[in-house]
C-alpha positions in Angstrom: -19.0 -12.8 -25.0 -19.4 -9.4 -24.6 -17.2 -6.6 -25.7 -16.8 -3.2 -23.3 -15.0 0.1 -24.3 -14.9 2.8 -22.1 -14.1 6.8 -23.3 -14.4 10.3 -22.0 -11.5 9.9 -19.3 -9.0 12.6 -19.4 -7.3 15.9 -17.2 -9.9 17.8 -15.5 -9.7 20.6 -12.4 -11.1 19.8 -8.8 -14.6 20.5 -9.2 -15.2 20.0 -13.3 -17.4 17.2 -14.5 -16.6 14.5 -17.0 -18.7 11.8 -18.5 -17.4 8.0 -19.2 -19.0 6.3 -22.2 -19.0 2.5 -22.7 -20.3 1.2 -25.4 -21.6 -2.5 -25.1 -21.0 -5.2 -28.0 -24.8 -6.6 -27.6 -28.4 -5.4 -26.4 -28.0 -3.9 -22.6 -31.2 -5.9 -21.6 -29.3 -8.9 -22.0 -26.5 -8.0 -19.5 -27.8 -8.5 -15.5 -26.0 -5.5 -14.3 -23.2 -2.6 -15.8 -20.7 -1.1 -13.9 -18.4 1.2 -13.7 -15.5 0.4 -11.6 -12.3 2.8 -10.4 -8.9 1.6 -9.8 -6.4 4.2 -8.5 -2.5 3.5 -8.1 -1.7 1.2 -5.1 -5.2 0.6 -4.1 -8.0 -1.9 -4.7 -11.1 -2.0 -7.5 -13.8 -0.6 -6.0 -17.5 -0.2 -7.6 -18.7 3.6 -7.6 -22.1 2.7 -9.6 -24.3 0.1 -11.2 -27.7 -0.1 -13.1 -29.2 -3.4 -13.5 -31.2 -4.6 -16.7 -34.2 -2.9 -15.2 -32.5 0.6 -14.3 -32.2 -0.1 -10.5 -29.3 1.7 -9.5 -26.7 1.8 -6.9 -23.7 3.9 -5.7 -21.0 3.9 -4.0 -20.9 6.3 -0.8 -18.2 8.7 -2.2 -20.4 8.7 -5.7 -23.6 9.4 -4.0 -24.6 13.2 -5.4 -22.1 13.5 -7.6 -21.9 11.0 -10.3 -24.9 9.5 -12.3 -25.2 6.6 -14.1 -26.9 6.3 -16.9 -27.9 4.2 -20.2 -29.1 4.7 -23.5 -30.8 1.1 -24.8 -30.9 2.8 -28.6 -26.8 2.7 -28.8 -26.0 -0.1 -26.1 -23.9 2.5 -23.9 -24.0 3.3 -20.6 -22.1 6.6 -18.9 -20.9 7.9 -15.9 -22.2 11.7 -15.2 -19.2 12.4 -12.7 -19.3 16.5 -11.6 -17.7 18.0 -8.1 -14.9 15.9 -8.9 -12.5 15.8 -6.3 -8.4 14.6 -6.9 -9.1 12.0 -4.5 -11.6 10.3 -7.6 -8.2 10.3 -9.9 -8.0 6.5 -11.2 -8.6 4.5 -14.2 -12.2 3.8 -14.4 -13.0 0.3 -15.8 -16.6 -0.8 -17.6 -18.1 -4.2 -16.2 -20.8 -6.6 -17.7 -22.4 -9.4 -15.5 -24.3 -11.4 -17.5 -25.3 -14.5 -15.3 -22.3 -16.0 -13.6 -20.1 -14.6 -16.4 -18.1 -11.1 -16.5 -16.7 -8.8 -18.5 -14.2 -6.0 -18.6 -13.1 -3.5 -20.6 -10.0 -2.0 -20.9 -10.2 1.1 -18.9 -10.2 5.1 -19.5 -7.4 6.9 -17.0 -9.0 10.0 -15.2 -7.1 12.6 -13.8 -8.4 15.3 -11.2 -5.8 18.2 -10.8 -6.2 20.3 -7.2 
């Protein structure tokens, strides 16, 4: 099992930065890949950035030079970096764990971009 909790979401202006923390219930080089998913009203999950256990990383196209992902192996946490932000990147951003063919979610931290 592993347990996810995601902060840092709140109200921000178009063009302010916020960072997402998610702090991981066990050792981050266990876990294949963290995520950080985005949900917004009426529309699909979609992936905007992963890091594998080696730090590979990927983003999604709208992500790409502006948001970061990160991780800090010390605390078990992993953030999302997120400046430029746009209204169009308001959603509830969701923490995900793959650890084999297992995965984990957590609860989700609402962001809101005002124009």
């Amino acid at each position: 099992q592993v347990q996810l909790v995601e902060s840092g979401g709140g109200l921000v202006q178009a063009g302010g930065s916020l960072r997402l923390s998610c702090a991981v219930s066990r050792s981050i080089f266990s876990i294949n890949v963290m995520g950080w998913y985005r949900q917004a009203p009426g529309k699909e999950r979609e992936l905007v950035a992963g890091i594998t256990n080696i730090g590979s990383t990927n983003y999604a196209d709208s992500a790409k030079g502006r948001f970061t992902i990160s991780r800090e192996t010390a605390k078990n946490t992993v953030y999302l970096q997120m400046n430029s932000l746009k209204p169009e990147d308001t959603a509830v951003y969701y923490c995900n764990a793959r650890v084999l063919r297992q995965e984990f979610w957590g609860q989700g931290t609402q962001v809101t971009v005002s124009s």
